[in-house]
N, C-alpha and C positions, 0 to 999 in steps of 0.2 A: 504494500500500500504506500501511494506517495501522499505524503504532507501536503496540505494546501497549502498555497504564501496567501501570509492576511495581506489584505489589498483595501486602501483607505475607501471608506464611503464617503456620499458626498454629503450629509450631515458632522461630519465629523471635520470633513474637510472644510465646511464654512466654516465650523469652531475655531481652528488652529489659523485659517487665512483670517477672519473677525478679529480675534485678537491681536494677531502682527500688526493690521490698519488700524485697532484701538491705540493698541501701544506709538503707533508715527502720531496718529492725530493726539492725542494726551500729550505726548512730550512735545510737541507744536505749540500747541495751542495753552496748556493749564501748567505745564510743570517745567521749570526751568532746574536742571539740578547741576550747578557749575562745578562740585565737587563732594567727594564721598559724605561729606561729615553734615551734608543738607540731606540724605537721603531718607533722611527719616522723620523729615518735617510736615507739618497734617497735607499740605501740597501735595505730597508725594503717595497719597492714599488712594489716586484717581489709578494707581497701576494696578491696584485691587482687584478690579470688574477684569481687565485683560488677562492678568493672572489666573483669576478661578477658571475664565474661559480657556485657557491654554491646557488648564488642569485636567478640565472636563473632557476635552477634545482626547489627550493623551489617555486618560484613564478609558475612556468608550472603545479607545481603538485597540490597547490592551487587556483589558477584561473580555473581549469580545473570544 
């Protein structure tokens, strides 16, 4: 018996490409972060929503 290869779906693939365009548009637009020791200022909370989404994407395509 041969192995299937997992092969991304296209739910899963908006998730991981939505987040990449979250992430450009956030740091465009809301978060200026000029160096490390700013990263953890409440600013810096908008990468939250791209994160989980990155998460979720990774985790659906993995558990699957």
């Amino acid at each position: 018996m041969e192995k299937k290869k997992k092969v991304i779906n296209v739910p899963e693939s908006i998730l991981l490409i939505s987040s990449f365009f979250m992430f450009m548009y956030i740091s465009k637009n809301f978060v200026f972060i000029p160096e490390f020791k700013y990263i953890f200022e409440r600013s810096s909370l908008w990468f939250v929503f791209p994160i989980v989404t990155l998460i979720v994407g990774i985790h659906s395509f993995l558990k699957r």
